[in-house]
KEZAGU-693081 format. One record per residue: residue in one letter; x negated, y negated, z negated of N, C-alpha, C, O in turn. Coordinates in steps of 0.1 Angstrom, whole numbers, plus 5000, padded with zeros to 4 digits. Example, Ala and Ser with C-alpha at 12.3 -4.5 7.8 and 13.67 -1.06 7.14 Angstrom:
// KEZAGU-693081
A486850574922487750454922486850334922485850334915S487250224929486350114929487150004921486649894920
***
This chain:
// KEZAGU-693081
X801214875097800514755101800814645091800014555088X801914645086802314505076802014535067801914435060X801814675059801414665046799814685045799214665034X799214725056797714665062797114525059796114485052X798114455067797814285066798314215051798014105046X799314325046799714245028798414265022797814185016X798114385023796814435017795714325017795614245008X794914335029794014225034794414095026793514025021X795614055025796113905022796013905009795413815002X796614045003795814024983794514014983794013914978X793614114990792614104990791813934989791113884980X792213884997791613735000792013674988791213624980X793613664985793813584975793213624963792913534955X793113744961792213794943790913744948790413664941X790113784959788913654957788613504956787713444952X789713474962790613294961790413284948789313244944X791513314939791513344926790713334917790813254908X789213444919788913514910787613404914786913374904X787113334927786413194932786713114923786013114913X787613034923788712994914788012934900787212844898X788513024894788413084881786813074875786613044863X786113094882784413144880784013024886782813034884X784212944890783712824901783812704890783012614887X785112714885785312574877784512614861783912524856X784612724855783612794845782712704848782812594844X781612764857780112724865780512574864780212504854X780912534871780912384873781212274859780912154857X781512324854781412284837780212274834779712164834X779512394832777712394828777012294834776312214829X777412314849776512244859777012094853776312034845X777812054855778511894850777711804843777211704845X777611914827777411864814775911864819775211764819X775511994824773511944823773511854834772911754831X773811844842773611704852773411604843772511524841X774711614836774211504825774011464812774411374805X772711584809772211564805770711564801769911564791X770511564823769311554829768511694826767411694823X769411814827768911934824768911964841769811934849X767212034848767012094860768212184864768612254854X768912194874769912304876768912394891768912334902X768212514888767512544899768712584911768612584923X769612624905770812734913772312754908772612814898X773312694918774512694916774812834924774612844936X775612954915775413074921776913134920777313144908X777913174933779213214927778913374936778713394948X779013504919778913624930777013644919776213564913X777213794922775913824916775713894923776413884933X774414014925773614054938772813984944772213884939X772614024957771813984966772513884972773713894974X771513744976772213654985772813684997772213765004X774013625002774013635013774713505025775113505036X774513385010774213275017773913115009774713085000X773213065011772612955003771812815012771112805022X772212755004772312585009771712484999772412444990X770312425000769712344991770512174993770312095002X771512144978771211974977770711954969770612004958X770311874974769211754963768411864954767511934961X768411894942767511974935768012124935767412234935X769612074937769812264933770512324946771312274954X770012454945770612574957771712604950771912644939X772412574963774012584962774212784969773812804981X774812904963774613024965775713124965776513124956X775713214976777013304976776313414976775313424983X776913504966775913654962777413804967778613794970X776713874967777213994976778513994965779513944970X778514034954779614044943780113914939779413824934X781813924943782513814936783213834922784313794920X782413884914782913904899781913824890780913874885X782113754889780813644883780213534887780513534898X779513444886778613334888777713354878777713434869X776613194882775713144871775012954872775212904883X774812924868773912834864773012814862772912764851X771412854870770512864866769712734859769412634866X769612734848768812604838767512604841767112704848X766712514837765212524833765412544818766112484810X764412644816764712694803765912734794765912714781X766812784801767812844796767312944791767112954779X766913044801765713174795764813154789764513044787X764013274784762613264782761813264797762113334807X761013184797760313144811758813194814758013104811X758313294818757213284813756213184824756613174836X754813114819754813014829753713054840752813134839X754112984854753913054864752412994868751913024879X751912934861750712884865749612854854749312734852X748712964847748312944836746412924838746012944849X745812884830744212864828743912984836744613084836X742912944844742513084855742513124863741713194868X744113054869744513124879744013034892743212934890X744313064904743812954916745012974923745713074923X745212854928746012754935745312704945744112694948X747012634954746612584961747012464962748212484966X746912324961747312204962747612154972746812144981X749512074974749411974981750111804976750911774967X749211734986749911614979750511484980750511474992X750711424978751811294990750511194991749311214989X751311084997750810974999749910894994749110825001X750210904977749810874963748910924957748310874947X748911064966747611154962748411224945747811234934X749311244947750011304934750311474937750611494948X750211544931750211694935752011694935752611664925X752711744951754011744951754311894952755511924952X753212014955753212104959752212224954751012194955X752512344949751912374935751712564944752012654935X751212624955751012694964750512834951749612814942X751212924952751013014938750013154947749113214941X750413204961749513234963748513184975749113174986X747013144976746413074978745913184995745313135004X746413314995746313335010747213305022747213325034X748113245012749613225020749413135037749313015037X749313175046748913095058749312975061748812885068X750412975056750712835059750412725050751012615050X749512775043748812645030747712615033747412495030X746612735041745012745040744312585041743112565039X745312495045744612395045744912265033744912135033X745312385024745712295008744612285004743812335011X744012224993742912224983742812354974743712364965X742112424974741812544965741212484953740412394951X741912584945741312494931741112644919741512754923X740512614907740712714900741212644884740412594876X742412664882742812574868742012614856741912734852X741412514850740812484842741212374829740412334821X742312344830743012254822744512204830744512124840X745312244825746912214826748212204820748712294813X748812064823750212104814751312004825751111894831X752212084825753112064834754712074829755712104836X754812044814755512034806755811874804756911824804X754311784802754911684796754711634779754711524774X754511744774754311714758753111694754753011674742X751911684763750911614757750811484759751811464765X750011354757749711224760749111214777749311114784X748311304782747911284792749011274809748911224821X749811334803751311334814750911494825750111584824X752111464835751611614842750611614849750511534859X749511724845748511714855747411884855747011964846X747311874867746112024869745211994872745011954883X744112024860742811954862742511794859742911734849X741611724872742411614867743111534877743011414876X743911594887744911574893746211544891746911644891X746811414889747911394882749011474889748711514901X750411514884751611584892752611544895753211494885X753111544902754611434903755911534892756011654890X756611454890757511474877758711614886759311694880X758611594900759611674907759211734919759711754930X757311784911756911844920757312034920758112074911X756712104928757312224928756712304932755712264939X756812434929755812584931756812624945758012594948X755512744953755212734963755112884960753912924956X756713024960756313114960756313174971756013114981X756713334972756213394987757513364997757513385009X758613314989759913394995760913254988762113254991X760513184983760913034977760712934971759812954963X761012844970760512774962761112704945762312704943X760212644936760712664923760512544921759312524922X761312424916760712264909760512284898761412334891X759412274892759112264876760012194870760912124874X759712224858760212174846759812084837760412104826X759111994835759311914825760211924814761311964814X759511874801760411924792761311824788762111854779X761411694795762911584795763811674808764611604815X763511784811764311804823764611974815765112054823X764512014808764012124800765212154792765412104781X766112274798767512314786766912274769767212164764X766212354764765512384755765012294750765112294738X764312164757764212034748765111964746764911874738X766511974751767611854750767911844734767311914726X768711764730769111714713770211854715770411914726X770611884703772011964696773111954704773912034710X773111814705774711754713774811814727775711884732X773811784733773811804749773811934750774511994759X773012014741773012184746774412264742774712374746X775012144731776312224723777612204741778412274746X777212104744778112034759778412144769779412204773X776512134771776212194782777112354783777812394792X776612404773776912544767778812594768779512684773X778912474760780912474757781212434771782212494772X781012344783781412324789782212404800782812354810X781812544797781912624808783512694803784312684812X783812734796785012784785786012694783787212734784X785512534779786012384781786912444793788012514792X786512414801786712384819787812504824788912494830X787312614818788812714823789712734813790412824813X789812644804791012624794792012514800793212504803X790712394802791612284807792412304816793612254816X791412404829792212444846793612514839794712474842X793412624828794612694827796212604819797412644817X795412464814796212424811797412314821798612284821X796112284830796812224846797912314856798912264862X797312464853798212534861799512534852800612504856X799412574842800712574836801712444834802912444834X801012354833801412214839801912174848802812074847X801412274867802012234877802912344878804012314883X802812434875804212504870805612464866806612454872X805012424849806812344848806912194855807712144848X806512104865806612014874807012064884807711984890X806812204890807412224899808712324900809512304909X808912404892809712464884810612444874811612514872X810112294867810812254859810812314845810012394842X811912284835811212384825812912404819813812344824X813112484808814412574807815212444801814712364793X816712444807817812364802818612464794819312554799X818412424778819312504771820712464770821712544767X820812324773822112244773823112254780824212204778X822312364795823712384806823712574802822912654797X825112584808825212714815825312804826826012904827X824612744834824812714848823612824853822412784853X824112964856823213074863822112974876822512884883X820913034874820212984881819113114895818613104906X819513214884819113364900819513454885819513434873X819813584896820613664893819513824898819613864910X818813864890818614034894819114144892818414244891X820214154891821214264886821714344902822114304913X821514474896821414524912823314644907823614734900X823914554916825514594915825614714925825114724936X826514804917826614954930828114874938829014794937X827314954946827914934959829214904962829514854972X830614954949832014964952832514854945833714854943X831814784940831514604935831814504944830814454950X833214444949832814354959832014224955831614214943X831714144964830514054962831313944952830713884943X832813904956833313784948833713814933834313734927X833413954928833113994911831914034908831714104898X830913984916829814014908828813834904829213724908X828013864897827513734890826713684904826213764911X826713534908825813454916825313394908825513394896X824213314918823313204910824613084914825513094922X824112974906825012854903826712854900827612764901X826912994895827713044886827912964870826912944864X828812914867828812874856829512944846830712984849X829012974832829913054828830612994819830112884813X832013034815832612954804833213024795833912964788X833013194792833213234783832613394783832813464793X831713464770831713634772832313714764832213704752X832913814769834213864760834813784751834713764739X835513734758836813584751835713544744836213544732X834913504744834113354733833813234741833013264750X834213144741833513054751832413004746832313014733X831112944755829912924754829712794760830312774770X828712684751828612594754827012544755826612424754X826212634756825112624756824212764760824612864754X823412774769822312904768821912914759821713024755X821512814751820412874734820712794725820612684728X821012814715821112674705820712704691821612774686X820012684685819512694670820512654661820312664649X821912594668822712604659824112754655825012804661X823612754644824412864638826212854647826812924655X826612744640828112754645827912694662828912634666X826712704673827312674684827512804689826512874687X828312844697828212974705828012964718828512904727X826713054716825613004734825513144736825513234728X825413134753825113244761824313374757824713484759X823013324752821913394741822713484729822513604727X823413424723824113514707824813554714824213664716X825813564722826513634728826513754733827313834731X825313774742824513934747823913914737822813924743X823613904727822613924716823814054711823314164707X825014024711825814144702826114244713827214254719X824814354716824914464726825214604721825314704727X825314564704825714724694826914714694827514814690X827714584701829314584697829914644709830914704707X829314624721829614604730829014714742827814724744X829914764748828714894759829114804773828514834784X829714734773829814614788830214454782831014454772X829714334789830214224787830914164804830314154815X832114124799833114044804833113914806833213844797X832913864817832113704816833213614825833613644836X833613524819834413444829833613344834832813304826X833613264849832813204851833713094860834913114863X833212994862833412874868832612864885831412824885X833212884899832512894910833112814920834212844924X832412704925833412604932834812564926835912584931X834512494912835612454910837012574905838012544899X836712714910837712784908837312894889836112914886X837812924884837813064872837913164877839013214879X837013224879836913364879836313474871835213464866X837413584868836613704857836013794865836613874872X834813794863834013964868834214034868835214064862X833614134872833814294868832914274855832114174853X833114364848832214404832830714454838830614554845X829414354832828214364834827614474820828114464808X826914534824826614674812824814594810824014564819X824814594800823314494800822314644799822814754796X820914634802819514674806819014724789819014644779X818714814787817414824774816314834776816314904786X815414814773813914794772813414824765812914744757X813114954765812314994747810615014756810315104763X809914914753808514864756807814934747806714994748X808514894738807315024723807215194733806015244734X808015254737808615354743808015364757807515474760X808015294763807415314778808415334783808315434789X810215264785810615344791812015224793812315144785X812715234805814215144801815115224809815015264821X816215254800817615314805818415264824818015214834X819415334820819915304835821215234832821915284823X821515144836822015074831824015094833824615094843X824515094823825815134815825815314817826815394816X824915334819825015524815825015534802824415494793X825915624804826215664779824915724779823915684772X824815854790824015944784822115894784821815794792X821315944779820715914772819015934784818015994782X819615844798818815874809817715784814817915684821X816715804810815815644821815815654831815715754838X816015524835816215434846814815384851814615394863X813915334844812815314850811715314842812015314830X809715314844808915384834808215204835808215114844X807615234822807015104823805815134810805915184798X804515074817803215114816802715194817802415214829X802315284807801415404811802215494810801615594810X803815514808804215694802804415774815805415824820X802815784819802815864833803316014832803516084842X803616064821804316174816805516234820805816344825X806516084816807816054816808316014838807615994849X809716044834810016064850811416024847812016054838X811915914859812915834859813915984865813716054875X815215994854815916104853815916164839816916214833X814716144835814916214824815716194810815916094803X816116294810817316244791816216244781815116304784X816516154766815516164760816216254750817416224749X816016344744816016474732815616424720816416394711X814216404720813916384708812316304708811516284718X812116274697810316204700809816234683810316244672X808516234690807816334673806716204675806216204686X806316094666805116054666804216084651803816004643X804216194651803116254641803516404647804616454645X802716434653803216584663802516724654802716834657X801616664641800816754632802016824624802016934619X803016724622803816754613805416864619806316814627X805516974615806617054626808216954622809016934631X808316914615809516854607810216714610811316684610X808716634615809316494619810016424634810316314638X809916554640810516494657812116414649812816434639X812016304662813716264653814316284669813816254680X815716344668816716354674817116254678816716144673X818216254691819316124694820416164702820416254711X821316114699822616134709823216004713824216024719X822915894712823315754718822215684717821115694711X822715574727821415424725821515374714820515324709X822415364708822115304694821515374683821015314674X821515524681820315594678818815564681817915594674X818815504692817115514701816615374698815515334697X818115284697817615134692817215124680816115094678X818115154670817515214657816215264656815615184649X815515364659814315454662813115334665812215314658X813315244680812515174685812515064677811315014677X813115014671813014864663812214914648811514844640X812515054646812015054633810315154635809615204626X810215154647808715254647807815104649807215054659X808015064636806814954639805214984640804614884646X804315104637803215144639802615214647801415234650X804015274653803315354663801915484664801115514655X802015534675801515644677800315634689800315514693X799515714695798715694706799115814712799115824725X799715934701800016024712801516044708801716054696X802316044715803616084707803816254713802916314719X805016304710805716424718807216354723807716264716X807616404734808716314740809216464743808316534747X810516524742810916594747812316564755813316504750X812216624765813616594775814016664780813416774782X815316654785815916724795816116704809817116644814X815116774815814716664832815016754841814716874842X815816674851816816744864816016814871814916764875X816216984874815417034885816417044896815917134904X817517004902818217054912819416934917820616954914X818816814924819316704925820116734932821116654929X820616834944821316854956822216974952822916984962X822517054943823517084940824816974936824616854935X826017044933827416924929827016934920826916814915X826417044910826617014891824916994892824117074896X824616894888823116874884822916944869823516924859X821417044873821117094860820117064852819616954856X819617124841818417054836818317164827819117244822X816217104828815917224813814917154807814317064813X814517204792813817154784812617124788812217214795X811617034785810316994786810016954774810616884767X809316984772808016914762806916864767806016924773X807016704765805816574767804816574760805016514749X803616634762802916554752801816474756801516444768X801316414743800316274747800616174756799916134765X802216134751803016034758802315894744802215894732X801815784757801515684746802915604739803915634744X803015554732804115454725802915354715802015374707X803515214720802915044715803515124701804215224699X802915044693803114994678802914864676802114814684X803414764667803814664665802214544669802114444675X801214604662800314514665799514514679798814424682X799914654689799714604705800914544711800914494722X801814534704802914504714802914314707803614234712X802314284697802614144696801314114703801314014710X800014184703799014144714799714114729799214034737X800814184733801114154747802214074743802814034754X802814024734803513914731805114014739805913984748X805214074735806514154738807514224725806914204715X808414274721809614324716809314464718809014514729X809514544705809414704709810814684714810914784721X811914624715812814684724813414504725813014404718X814414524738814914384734815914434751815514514759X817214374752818214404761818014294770817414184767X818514324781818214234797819614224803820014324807X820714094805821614144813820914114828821214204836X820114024833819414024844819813884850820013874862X819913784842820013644848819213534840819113514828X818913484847818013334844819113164845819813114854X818613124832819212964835818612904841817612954846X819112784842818812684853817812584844817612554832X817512564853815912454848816012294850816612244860X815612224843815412044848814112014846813212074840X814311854856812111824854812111724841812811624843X811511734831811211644822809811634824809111724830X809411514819807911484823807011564813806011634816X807511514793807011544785807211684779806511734770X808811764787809111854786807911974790807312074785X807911924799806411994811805212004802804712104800X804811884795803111914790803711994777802812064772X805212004769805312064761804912234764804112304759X805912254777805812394780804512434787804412554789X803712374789802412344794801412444783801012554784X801312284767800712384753801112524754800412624753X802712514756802912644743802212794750801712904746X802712724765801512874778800412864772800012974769X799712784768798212794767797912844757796912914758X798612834744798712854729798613004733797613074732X799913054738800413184740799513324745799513444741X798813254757797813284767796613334752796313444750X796113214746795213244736795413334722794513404718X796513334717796613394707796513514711795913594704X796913554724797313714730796013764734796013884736X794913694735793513734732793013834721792813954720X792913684713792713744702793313884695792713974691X795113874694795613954694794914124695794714224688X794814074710794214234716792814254715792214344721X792214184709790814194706790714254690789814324686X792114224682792414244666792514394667792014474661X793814414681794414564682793114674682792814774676X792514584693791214684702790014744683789614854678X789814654681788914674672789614734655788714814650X790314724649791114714636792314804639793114804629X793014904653793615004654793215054664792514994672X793915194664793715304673794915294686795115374695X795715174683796715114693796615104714797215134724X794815024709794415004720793115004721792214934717X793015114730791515114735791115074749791715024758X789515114748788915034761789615104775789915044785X789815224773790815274782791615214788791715214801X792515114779793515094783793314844789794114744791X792014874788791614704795791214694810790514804812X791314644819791314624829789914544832789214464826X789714614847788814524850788614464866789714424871X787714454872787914394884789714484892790814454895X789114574891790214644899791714644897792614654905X791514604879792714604878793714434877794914404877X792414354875792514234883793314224892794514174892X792614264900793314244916794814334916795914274920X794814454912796314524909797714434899798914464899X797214324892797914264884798214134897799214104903X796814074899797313944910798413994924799513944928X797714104928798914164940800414184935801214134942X800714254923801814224921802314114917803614114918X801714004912802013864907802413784919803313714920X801413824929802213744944803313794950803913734959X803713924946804813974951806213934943807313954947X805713874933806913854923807213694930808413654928X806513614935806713474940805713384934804813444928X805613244933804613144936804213144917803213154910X805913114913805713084898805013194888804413164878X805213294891804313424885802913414890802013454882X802613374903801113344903800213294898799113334896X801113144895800513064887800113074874799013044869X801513144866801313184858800013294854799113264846X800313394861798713464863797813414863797013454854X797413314870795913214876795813174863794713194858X797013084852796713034840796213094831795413044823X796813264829796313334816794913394825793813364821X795013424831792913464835792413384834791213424831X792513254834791313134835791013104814790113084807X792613134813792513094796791813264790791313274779X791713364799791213444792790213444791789713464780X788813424808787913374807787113304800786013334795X787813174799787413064784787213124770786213104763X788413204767788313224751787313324754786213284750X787313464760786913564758785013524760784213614756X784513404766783313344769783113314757781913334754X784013264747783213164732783313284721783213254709X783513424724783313504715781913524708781013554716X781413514697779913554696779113644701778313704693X779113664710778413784711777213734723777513654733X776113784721775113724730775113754743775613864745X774513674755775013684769776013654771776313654783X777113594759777813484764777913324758777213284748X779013234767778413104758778613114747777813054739X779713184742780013194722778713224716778313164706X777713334722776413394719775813234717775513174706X775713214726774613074724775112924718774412824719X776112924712776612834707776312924691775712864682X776813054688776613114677774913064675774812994665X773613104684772013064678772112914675771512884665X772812804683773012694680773312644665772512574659X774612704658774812724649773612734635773212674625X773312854642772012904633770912804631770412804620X770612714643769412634644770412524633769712494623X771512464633771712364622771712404610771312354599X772212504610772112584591770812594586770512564575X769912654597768712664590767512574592766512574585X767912484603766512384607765612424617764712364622X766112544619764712564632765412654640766512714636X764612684655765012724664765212864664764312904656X765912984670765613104665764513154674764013084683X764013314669762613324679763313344695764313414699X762513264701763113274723762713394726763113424737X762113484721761713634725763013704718763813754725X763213704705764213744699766113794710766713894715X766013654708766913574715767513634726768713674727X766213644739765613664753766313824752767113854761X765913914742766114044746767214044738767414164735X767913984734769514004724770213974736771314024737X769913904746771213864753770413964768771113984778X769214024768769214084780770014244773771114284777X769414294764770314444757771914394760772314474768X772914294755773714314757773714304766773714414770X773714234775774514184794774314304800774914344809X773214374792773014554801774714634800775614674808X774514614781775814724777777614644784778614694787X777214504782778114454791778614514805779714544809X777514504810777614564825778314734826779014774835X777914794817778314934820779314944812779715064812X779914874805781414874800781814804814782514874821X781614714818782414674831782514794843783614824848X781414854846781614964852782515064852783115114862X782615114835783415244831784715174830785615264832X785315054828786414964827787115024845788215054849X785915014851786414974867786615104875787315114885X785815214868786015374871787515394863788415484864X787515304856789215364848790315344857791115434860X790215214860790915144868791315204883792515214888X789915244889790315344903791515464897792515494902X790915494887791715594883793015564882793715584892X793615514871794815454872796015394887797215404889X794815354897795215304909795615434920796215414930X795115534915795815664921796415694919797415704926X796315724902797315744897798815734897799515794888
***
């Protein structure tokens, strides 16, 4: 029952979220054309069929069956084709003024029959001729509106018209949407370090502790939070981090983990000195898929990390081949500082490696035994996916965090550098995805895996949430201003085009460049999200 209702509760929050995210997008567009007196027919969060909507003032406010998207419907954002041309018959209604407020498209419709039937013989409902809006010779009101079977539509005018606005307004209107989930992402990361605070290099004062101590550890030698330390293996430390060469800080200290197979920490706890038991620090070979157990000599993972669904926590590592064509190149190991060696220097990486091990079949006997395996098409990062995820093919963990203070300017510092970080790591993986064989579409995520990334971000606590909410909203943004048509980068890219060359590109051209892609868009989103089920069984 309780992991029923955690369920339901991700659920809600990745649509919270992913509302969120897509709402303040939309509301950007909408903003800028409001003001810049561009028609908004339809504020829309969710694609599909409606399944609930609310008219103010000009525009329908709309919730659609699918929460993976919104829209903004413009006048004239599209190609429009027009809905009332020479020929056709109508049915007229009209105010007070005798001004046509109501523009009846089909003329058996029963609840009109007592409109004026007409048959158009001269009309413009644009605005760009001298005579102003009118059908026939019935003038039109500026916010009058068509009368279809199932809704209704306000014309357009062309001062109300995406497509007529100046350069400036459409460049606004367009950027505003990418704008808006950069800015939000830069607020979240903002109310993050304000409420979190942001890192004090100056103290050394343990702030949480995830180091999981076996059992024959009593509690008053193992590390707490608000632990102070004052020295590791006889060095004393006067700083967590310091850019200075001659200061000796917490950071250089576990930095020397080749010298060292445990560190010895004296600490400061109520006033009293106390020495610990010896902490054996964590490896992380990320390039690898894979992190040790922590102070075991022998050569065991402890835990899998990403995709090396291959690999099995137990297993010894033997050897690893990344060119598996070649019989000659597997490299051997007999210690971690062999494997750290190996991982720091496999900067290019492989997509398929060979991993061979020695993995336990008989956990319940006294002598545990093992026999050879051969892994294949085990993935391993190379240097240019692994700086797209902004990660270390290897880097050691003793498992504690400093303590944090509130600075005001500290905050918008740490604020940028999330946001910087968030964006570079875009691009990054857009450099990997396209210019190596590192990372494929395989390996990108989509709704599903959305929601699999937010669920565990809420389980990790409030400050990882946020964090999450910031890099989706900054990814949204960037990944929107990319060129590519059907999105705003697409339409800022024809923008472009119209100032280099002077004129507008062709609207039919245009029209089917951004309907062809939003198709192939869509069915990459699909096969993204069949991956994803996959994975989620997996």
């Amino acid at each position: 029952m309780i992991e029923f209702l955690t369920t339901v509760g991700n659920i809600l929050l990745f649509i919270l979220i992913l509302s969120l995210v897509i709402c303040i997008h939309e509301l950007g567009h909408f903003i800028f054309a409001r003001r810049a007196g561009i028609l908004c027919h339809e504020f829309s969060f969710g694609m599909g069929p409606r399944i609930f909507s609310k008219k103010f003032g000009e525009t329908t406010f709309s919730i659609r069956a699918f929460p993976f998207g919104g829209f903004v419907s413009m006048a004239g954002e599209e190609l429009e084709a027009e809905v009332v041309k020479v020929g056709d018959k109508v049915r007229l209604g009209f105010d007070e003024k005798q001004l046509i407020n109501r523009i009846v498209i089909n003329t058996a419709n029963p609840k009109y029959l007592d409109f004026l039937e007409v048959t158009v013989t001269d009309i413009d409902l644009k605005g760009i001729g001298e005579t102003g809006l009118h059908i026939n010779e019935f003038p039109v009101k500026l916010n009058a509106f068509y009368v279809l079977d199932k809704q209704t539509l306000q014309i357009a005018p062309h001062n109300r018209n995406f497509n007529y606005k100046n350069k400036r307004q459409r460049f606004m209107t367009t950027f505003a949407g990418p704008m808006m989930n950069i800015i939000l992402a830069f607020f979240v990361f903002l109310l993050s370090a304000f409420i979190y605070g942001v890192a004090d290099y100056d103290s050394t004062t343990i702030n949480s502790v995830s180091i999981v101590y076996p059992d024959s550890i009593p509690l008053e030698l193992r590390l707490q939070a608000q632990d102070k330390i004052i020295s590791i293996n006889g060095v004393n430390v006067s700083a967590w981090k310091s850019n200075d060469a001659l200061v000796s800080s917490i950071n250089s200290e576990f930095a020397k983990y080749n010298d060292y197979d445990t560190f010895t920490i004296i600490v400061e706890r109520d006033g009293v000195t106390i020495t610990l038991s010896p902490v054996a620090p964590q490896y992380i070979f990320y390039g690898l898929g894979f992190a040790n157990v922590r102070g075991n000599s022998a050569l065991e993972i402890g835990a899998i990390l990403h995709n090396q669904s291959n690999l099995q926590v137990g297993d010894r590592i033997v050897s690893i081949d990344t060119n598996p064509e070649d019989d000659i190149s597997a490299v051997s190991f007999t210690s971690w500082d062999d494997l750290i060696a190996f991982a720091k220097a496999e900067t290019t990486g492989s997509i398929n490696a060979v991993i061979t091990v020695d993995r336990p079949i008989d956990l319940t006997a006294e002598i545990i035994t093992y026999e050879r395996v051969v892994l294949t098409e085990c993935k391993i990062f190379g240097k240019t996916a692994l700086d797209a995820m902004s990660v270390d093919a290897f880097y050691s963990q003793i498992g504690i965090s400093g303590s944090t203070k509130f600075s005001f300017f500290g905050a918008f510092e740490a604020a940028l550098i999330s946001l910087k970080n968030g964006s570079l790591s875009i691009y990054r993986t857009l450099w990997a995805l396209m210019a190596t064989d590192q990372v494929t579409i395989n390996d990108l995520s989509g709704v599903v895996g959305i929601y699999t990334i937010t669920a565990d971000a809420a389980s990790q606590g409030f400050q990882t949430l946020l964090g999450w909410v910031g890099l989706l909203s900054v990814n949204l943004g960037i990944v929107n201003l990319l060129p590519i048509p059907a999105l705003d980068g697409g339409r800022l890219f024809m923008l472009g085009y119209e100032v280099i060359a002077k004129k507008k590109p062709n609207p039919k051209v245009e029209n089917w460049l951004n309907t062809i892609v939003f198709v192939l868009l869509l069915g990459l989103m699909v096969f993204i999200t069949y991956k994803d089920i996959l994975r989620l069984f997996q």
